[in-house]
C-alpha positions as CSV (number, residue, x, y, z in Angstrom):
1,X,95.8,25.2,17.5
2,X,98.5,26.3,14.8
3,X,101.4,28.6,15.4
4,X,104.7,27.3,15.9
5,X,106.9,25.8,19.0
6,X,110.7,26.3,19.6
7,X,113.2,23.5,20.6
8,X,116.5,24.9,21.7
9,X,118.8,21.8,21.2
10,X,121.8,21.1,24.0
11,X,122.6,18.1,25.5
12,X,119.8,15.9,26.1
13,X,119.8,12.6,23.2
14,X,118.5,13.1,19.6
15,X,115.7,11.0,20.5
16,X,113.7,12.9,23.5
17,X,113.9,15.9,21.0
18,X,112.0,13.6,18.5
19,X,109.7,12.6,20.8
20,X,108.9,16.3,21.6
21,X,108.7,17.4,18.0
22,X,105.9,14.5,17.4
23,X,104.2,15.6,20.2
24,X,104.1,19.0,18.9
25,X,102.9,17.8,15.6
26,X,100.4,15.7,17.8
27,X,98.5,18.8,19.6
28,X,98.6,20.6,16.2
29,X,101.1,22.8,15.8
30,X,102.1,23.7,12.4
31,X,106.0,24.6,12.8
32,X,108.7,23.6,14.9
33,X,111.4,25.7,15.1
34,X,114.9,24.2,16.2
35,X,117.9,26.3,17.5
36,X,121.4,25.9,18.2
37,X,123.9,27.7,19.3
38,X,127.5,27.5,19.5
39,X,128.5,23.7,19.5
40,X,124.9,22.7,19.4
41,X,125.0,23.7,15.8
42,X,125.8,20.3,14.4
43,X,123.3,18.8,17.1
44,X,120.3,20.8,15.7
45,X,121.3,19.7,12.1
46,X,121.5,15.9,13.4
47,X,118.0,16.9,14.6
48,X,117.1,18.2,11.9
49,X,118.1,15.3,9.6
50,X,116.3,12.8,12.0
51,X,113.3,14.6,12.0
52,X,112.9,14.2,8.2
53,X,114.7,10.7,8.2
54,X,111.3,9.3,10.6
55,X,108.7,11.6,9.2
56,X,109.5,11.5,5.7
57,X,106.8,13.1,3.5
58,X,104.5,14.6,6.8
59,X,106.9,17.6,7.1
60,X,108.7,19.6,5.4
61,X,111.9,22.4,5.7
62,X,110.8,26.1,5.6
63,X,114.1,27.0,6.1
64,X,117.2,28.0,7.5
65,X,118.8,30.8,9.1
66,X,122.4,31.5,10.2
67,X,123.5,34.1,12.3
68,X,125.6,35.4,15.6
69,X,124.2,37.2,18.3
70,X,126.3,38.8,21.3
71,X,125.4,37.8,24.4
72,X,127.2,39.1,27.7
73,X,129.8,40.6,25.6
74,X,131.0,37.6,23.8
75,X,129.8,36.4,20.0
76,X,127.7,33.7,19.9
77,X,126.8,31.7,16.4
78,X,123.2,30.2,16.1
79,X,121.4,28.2,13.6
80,X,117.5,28.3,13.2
81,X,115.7,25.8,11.2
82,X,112.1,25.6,10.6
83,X,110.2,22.4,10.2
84,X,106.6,22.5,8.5
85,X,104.4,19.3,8.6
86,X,102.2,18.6,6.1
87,X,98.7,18.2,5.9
């Protein structure tokens, strides 16, 4: 399959957005991409750092973006990490 998904982090617990990012992974994709804006920032770093604390050596960081965006007239922050399993 390749290509890569996108997981906008937000409320739901660290662990269902585990659970999705091993699916993922399962049905081949090659990169996950995480977002978060505003106070999801630290949320999709906590991701982030679980993601590599459970799969260890089977993926790997791509990298990481910061940014803002406006949206609606108001300026919104954003952080966009890419995660890259290996094969």
């Amino acid at each position: 399959m390749g290509g890569e998904r996108t997981i906008v982090v937000s409320s739901k617990p660290i662990r269902e957005y585990l659970i999705d990012v091993a699916m993922f992974f399962q049905e081949g994709v090659d990169v996950v991409v995480i977002k978060g804006y505003g106070r999801f920032i630290s949320r999709a770093v906590d991701l982030y750092n679980a993601i590599m604390d459970k799969m260890r050596d089977s993926v790997e960081s791509q990298g990481v973006l910061i940014g803002s965006e406006v949206v609606q007239g108001r300026v919104k922050p954003y952080i966009v990490i890419k995660v890259k399993k290996r094969y």
